[in-house]
C-alpha positions as CSV (number, residue, x, y, z in Angstrom):
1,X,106.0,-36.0,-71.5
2,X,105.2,-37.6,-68.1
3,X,108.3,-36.2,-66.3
4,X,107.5,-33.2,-67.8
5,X,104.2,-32.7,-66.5
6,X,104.9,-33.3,-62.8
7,X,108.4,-33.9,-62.2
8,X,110.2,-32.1,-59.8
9,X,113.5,-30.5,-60.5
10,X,116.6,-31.0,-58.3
11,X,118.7,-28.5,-56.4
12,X,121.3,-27.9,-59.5
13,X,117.6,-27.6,-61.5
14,X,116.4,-24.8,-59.3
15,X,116.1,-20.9,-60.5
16,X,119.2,-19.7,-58.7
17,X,117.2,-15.8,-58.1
18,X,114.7,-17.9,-55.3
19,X,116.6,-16.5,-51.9
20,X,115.6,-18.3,-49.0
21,X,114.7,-15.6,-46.7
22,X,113.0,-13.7,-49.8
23,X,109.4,-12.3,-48.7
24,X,106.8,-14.1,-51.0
25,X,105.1,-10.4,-51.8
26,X,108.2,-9.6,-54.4
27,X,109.0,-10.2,-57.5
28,X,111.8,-12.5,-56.3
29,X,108.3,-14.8,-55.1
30,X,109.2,-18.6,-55.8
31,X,106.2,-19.0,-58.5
32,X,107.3,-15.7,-60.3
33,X,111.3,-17.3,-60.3
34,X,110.0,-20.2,-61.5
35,X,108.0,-18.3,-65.1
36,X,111.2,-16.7,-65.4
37,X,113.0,-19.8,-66.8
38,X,111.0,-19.1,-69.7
39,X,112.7,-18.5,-73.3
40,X,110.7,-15.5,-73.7
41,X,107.2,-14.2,-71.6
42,X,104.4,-12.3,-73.4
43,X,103.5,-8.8,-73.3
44,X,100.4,-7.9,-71.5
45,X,98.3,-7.7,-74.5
46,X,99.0,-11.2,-75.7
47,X,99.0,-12.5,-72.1
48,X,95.2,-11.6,-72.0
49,X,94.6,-13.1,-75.7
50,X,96.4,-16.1,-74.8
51,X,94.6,-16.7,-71.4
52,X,91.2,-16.1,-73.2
53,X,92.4,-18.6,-75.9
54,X,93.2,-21.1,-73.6
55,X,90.2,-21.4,-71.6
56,X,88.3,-20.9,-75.1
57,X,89.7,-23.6,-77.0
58,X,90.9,-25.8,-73.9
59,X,86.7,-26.5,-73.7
60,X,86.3,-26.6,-77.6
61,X,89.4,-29.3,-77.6
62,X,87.2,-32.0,-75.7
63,X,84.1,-30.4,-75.3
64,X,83.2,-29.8,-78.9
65,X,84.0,-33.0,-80.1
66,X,81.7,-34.7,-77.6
67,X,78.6,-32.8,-77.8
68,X,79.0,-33.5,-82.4
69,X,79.2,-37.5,-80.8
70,X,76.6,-37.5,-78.5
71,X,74.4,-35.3,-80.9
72,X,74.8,-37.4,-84.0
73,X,74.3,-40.2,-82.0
74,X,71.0,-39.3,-80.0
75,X,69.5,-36.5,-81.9
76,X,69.3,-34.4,-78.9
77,X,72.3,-32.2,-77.2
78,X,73.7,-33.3,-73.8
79,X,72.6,-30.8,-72.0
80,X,69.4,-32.2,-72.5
81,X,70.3,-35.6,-71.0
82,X,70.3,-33.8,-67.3
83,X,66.9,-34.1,-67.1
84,X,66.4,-37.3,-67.7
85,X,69.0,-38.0,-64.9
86,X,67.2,-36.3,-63.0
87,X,66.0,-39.1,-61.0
88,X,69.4,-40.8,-59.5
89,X,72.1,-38.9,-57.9
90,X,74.7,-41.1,-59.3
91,X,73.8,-40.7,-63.2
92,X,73.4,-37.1,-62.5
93,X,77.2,-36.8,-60.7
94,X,78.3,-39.0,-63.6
95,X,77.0,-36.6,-66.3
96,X,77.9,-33.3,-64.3
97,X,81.4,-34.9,-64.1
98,X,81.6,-35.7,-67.5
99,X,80.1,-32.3,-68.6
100,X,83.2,-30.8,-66.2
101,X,85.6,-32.7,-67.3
102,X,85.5,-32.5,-71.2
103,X,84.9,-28.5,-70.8
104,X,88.1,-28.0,-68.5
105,X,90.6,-30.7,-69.3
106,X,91.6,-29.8,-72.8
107,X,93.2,-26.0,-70.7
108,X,95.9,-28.7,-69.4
109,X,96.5,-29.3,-72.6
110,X,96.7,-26.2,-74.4
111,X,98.8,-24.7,-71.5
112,X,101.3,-27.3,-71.8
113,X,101.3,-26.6,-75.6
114,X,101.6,-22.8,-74.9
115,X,104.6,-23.9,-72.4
116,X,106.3,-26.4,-74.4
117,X,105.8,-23.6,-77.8
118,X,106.0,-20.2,-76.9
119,X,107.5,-20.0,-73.4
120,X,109.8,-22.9,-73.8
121,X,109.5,-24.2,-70.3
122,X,108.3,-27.2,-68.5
123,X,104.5,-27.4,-67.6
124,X,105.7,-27.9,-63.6
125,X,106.9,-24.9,-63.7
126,X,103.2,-23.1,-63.7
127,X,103.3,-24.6,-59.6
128,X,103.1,-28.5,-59.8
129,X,106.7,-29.2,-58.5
130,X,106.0,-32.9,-56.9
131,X,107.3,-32.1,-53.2
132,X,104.5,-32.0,-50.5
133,X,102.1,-32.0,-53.6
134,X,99.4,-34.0,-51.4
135,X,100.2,-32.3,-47.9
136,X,99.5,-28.9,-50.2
137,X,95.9,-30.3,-52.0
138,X,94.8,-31.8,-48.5
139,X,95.6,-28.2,-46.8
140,X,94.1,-26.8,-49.4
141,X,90.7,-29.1,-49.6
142,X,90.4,-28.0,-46.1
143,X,90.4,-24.8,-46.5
144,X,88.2,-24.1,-49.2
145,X,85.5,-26.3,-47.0
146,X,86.2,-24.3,-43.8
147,X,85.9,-21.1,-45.9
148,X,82.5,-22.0,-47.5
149,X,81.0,-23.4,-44.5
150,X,82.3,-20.3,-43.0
151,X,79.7,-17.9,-45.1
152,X,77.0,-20.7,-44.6
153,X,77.4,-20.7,-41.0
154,X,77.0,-17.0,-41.3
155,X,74.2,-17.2,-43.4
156,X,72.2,-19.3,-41.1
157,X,73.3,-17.7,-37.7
158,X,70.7,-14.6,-38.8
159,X,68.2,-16.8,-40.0
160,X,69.1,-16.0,-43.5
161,X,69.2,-20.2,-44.7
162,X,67.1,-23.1,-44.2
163,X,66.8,-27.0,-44.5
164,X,64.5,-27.4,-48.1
165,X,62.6,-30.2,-49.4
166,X,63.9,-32.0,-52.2
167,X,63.6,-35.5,-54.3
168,X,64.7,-38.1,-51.2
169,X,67.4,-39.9,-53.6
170,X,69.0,-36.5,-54.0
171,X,69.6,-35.5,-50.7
172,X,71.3,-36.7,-47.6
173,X,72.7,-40.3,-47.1
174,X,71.3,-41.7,-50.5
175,X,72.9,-38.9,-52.5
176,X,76.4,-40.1,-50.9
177,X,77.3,-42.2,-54.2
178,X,76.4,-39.1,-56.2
179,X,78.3,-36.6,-54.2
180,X,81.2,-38.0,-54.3
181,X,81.6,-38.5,-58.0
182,X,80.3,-34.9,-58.6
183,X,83.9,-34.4,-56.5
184,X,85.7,-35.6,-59.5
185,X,84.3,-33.4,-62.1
186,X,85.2,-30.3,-59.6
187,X,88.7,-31.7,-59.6
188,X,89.5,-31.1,-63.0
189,X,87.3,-27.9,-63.1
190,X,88.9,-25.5,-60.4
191,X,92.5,-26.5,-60.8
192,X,91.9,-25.5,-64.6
193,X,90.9,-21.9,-63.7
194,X,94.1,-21.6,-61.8
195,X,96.3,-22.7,-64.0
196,X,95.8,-20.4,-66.2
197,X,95.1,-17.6,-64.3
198,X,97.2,-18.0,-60.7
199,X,99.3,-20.9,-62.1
200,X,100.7,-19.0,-65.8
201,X,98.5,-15.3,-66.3
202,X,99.8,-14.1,-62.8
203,X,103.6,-15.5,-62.2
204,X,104.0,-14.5,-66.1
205,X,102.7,-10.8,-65.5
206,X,104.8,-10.4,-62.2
207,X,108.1,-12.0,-63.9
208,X,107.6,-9.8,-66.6
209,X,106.2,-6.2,-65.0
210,X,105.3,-5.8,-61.8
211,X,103.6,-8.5,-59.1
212,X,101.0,-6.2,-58.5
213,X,100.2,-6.6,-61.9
214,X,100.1,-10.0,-62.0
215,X,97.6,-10.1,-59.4
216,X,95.6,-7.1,-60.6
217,X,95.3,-8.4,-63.8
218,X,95.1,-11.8,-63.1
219,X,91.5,-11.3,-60.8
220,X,89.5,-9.0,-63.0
221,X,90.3,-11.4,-65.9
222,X,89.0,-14.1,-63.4
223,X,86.2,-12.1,-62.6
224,X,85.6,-11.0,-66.1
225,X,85.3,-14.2,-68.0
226,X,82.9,-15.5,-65.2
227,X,80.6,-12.6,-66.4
228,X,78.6,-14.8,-68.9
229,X,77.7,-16.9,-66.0
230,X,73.9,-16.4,-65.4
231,X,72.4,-14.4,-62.5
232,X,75.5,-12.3,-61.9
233,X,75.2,-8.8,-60.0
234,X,77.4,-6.6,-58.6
235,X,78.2,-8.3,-55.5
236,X,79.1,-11.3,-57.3
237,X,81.2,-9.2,-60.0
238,X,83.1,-7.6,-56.7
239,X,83.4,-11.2,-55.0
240,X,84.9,-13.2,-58.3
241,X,87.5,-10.3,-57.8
242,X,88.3,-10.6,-54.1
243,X,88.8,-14.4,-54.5
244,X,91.0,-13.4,-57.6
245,X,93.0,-11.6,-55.3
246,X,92.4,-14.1,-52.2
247,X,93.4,-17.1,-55.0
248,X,97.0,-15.2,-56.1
249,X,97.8,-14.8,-52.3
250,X,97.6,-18.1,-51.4
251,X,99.6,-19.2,-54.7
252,X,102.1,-16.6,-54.0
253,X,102.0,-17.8,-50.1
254,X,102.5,-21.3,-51.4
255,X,105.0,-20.4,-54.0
256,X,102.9,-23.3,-55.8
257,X,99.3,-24.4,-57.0
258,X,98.3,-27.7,-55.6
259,X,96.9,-25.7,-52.6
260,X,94.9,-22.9,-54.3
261,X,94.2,-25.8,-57.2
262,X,92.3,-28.0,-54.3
263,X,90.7,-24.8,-52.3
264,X,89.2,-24.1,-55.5
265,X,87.4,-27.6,-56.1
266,X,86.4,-28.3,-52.8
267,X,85.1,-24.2,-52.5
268,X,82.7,-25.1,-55.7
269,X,81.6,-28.8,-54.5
270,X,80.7,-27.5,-51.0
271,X,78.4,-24.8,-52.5
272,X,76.9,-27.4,-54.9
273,X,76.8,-31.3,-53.6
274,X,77.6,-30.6,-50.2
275,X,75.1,-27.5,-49.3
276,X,73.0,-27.6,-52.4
277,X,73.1,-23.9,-53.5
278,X,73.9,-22.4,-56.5
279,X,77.6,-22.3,-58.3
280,X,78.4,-19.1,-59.6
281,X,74.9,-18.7,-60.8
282,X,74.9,-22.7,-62.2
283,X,72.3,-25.2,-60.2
284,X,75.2,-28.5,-59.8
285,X,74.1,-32.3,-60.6
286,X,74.9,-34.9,-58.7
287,X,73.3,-35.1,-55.7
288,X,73.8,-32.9,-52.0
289,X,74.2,-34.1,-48.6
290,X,73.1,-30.9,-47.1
291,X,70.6,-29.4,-49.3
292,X,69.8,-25.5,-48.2
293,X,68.1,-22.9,-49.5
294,X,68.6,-19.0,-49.1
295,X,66.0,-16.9,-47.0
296,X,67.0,-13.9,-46.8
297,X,67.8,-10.5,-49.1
298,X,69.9,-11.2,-52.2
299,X,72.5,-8.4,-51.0
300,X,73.7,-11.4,-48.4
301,X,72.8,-14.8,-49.8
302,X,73.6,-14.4,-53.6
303,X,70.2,-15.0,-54.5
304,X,69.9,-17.6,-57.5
305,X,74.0,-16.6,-58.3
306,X,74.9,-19.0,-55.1
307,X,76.5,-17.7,-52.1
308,X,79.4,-16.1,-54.2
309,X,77.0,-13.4,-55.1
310,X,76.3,-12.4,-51.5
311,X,77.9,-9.9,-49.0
312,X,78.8,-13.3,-46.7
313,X,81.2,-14.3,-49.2
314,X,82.8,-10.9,-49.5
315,X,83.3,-11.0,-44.9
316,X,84.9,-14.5,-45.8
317,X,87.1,-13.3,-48.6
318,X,88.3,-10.3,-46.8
319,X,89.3,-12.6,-44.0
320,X,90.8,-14.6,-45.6
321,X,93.0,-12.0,-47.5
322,X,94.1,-10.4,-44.2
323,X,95.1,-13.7,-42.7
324,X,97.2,-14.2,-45.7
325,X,98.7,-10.9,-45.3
326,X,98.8,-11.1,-41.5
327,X,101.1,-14.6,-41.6
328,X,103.9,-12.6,-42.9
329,X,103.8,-10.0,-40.7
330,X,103.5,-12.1,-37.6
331,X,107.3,-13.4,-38.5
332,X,106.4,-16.7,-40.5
333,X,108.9,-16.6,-43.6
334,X,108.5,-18.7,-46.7
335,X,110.8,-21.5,-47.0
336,X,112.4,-22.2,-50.2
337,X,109.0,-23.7,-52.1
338,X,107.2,-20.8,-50.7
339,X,105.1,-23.0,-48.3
340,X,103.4,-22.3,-44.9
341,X,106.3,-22.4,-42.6
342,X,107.8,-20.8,-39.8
């Protein structure tokens, strides 16, 4: 099962439809070629039961089991155990990790069942091939911080963010211990959400229809089943869509998922431990080095939804989309894995 999960296949291993020279909008995309070498893809309808299933039960698998434990155990449910850890940045990191972690890591699991079932197809093949797996997170990491600290910047350069005051152990250098295990928990977290929607819903839908459809389908039903999140508006709704789209770029761009996978995490952990703002309409644990607050109209900052709800967001995500798109047409080709180069 080990080589299964993250092995890399060799050259005679390799799709033979990937073309070199191949431009990664197509069907012909090195993460669509590599769905293909499943037994048999899913309509459209059971692609979006199957997605919905696996982010249901992928948090009942873990999650479930541990809130019965800690319930029958204490008498009160975890949730409740935040604000007692309240206090210290590290227990509060430690229980927003663990709180991540159970919810998100039982989708690895179910997808690699749905893989290894249904589809009949290695789980590497959803975008972890092994080769420049850590070049592709670092890139990544880098520039899911540069594009967060992007729509700060904005947010601040018209006055519309602000230092705030806040418990002394939970911000700045004492929150360091706490911050960086709340890193953890995002780890596991945003990878899960592209797995299954940039890593199987989107390569599965192109392979099988169109890529267009892959990537329209794949960000509403990102955007979508973000919509029980608390504090969401219509800005928000339209952003969770644009980074949809802006998330199946890079992927495609890639021709993988460690990059998109590691923009993800570090995009959420800047909002929450490293700026102190909301996530998606969720306040984080764990501590912030940097803790802001928002002080101007709700149309720009997100209001209590985080900075994804605001208009900054949607000037970073557009940019971002038309660099994406603009690397291709300045002459940069994909290479075989699909990858940044020239």
């Amino acid at each position: 099962m080990a080589r299964d999960l993250l092995s890399t296949p060799d050259a005679t291993d390799r799709p033979r439809d990937v073309a070199v020279s191949d431009t990664w909008l197509s069907t012909e995309n090195h993460l669509v070629a590599l769905a293909r070498r499943a037994s048999r893809l899913p309509r459209l309808w059971l692609t979006l039961v199957v997605g919905t299933a696996m982010i249901v039960l992928g948090a009942l698998l873990f999650g479930l089991p541990v809130f019965l434990a800690t319930y029958a155990l204490t008498g009160q449910p975890p949730r409740s155990w935040s604000e007692s850890f309240a206090d210290s940045a590290v227990r509060s990191g430690l229980y927003q990790t663990v709180a991540l972690v159970v919810s998100f890591a039982g989708v690895y699991v179910i997808v690699w069942v749905w893989l290894r079932w249904y589809e009949r197809r290695p789980f590497w093949t959803v975008g972890f091939e092994r080769d420049g797996a850590i070049r592709k997170a670092l890139r990544g990491g880098v520039v899911g911080l540069l594009m967060l600290g992007g729509a700060v910047a904005l947010m601040a350069a018209v006055g519309y963010a602000a230092p705030e005051d806040g418990p002394p152990q939970l911000q700045g250098p004492p929150a360091v211990p706490g911050v960086l295990i709340a890193l953890l928990g995002w780890a596991v977290q945003g990878p899960a959400e592209e797995l299954v929607c940039r890593g199987w819903m989107l390569p599965v839908l192109a392979a099988r229809y169109r890529l267009w459809v892959g990537v329209l389908v794949s960000s509403v039903f990102f955007a979508v089943f973000h919509g029980v999140n608390p504090n969401l508006t219509p800005i928000a709704g339209l952003n969770l869509v644009l980074y949809g789209v802006f998330a199946a770029l890079y992927a495609l761009r890639e021709g993988g998922l460690w990059g998109i996978g590691a923009q993800h995490a570090a995009w959420n952990w800047a909002q929450g431990n490293l700026f102190g703002l909301e996530v998606s309409g969720i306040e984080p644990a764990g501590g912030m080095l940097i803790n802001l607050m928002e002080t101007g109209p709700d149309e720009v900052t997100g209001g209590a939804f985080g900075p994804e709800g605001g208009l900054a967001i949607t000037l970073v995500l557009l940019a971002g989309i038309v660099v994406l798109l603009a690397v291709d047409r300045s002459g940069v080709a994909p290479s075989r894995t699909g990858s940044f180069e020239a």
